[in-house]
N, C-alpha and C positions, 0 to 999 in steps of 0.2 A: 577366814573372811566370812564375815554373813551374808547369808543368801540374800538374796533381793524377793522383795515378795511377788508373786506370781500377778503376771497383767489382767489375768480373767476378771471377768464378771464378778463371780463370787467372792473374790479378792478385796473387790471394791464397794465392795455389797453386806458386808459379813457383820458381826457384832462388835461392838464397841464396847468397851466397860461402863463407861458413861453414858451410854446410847441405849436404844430402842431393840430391842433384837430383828433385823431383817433392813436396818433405820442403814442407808448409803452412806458408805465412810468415802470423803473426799479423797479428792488426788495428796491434796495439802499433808492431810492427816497421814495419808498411805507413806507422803517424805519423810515427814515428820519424825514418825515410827520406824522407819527405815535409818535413818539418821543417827538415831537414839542406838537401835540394836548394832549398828556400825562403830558406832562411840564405845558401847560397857564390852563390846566382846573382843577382845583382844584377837589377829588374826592367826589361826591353827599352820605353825610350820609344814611346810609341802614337801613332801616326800617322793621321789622318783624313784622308782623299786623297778631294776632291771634284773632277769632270769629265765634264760631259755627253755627252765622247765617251770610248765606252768602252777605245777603244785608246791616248787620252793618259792616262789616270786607269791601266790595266795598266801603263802603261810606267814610270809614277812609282812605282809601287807594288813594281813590280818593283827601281830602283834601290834605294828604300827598305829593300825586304827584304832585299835582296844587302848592305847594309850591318849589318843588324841588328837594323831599326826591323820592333814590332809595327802592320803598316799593316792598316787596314779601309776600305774604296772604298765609294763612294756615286756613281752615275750623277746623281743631282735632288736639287736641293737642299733640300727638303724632306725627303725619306731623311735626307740628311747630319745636318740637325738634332735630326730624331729620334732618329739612331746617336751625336751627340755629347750631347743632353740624357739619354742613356740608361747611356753611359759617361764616361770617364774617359778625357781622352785630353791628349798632352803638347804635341801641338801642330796644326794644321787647313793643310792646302794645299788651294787653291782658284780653282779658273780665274775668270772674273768673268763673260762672257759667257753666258749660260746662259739655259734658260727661266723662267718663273715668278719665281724668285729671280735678280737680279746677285750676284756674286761681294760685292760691295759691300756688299749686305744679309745675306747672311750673314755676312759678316765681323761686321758690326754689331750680328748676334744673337748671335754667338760670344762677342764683347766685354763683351754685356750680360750674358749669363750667365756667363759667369768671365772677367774684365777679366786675369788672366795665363795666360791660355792664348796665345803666339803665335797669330798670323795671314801665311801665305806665301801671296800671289797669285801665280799663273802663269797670263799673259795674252798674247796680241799685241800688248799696250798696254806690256807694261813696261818697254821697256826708252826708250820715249820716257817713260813714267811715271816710272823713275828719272834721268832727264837733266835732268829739267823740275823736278824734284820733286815731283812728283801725287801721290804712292804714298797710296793714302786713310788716313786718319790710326787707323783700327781696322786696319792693316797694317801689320806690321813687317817685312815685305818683297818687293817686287815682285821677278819674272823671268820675261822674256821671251820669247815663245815664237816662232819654235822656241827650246828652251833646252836648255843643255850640261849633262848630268846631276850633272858636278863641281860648278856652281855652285847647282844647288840643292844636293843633300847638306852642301857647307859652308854654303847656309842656313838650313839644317835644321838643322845643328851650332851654326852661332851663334848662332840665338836660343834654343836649349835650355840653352850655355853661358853666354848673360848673364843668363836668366831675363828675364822681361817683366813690368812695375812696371804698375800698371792708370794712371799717368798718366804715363809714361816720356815724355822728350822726343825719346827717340833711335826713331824709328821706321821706318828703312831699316838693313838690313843694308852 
């Protein structure tokens, strides 16, 4: 989503292409342009990145960003849920191990509150999770940790690509 331009002074006051340099750009113009950048830029998938350690939760969020995605982090899973029942987001990664909340339970409260919002668990369980078939059934995708930053990114791509149906049967990537 594009930023909205900044209300200051200088905001409204700046240069123009067709203008004067220092020459006051209208409120009109300010819409205007705002409008425009809202139209060509398509909005950046929102990412909820949950992980009780703070250096695995950076480094996802970090792949994420370098790719595109608007990521927001949560250390506890009780934050996460708050930051997801407060926005609007396209998809949740979330470790499972954790205090308070499992990965599990959250996933579970994600599900209930919007049944197609993806769910990516990133565990030390996953990748026996995915062999075995575990993957918990409010997850549409396990990966295992340590994990290779490609394979999430293309899990993050594909279930933004297939969409997620609130009773899909296909629930692994």
């Amino acid at each position: 989503m594009a930023q909205p331009f900044p209300k200051s002074t200088s905001a409204r006051t700046g240069t123009c292409r067709k203008g004067r340099p220092g020459a006051p750009v209208s409120a009109d113009r300010v819409s205007t342009m705002q409008a425009r950048v809202s139209e060509s830029s398509p909005r950046r998938p929102r990412v909820l990145v949950l992980d009780d350690e703070p250096s695995i939760c950076a480094l996802i969020a970090e792949y994420l960003e370098d790719e595109g995605y608007e990521v927001v982090t949560a250390l506890r899973p009780l934050e996460a849920l708050e930051t997801f029942l407060a926005g609007q987001f396209d998809v949740v990664v979330t470790d499972r191990d954790m205090p308070d909340l499992s990965g599990d339970q959250v996933s579970a409260l994600v599900k209930a509150s919007s049944p197609g919002t993806p769910v990516i668990m990133v565990t030390s369980h996953g990748a026996r999770m995915e062999r075995d078939g575990e993957c918990p059934r409010q997850v549409d995708a396990c990966i295992g940790k340590p994990f290779d930053p490609q394979r999430l990114l293309e899990a993050v791509r594909k279930v933004l690509e297939r969409g997620v149906q609130p009773d899909s049967a296909s629930r692994r990537s």
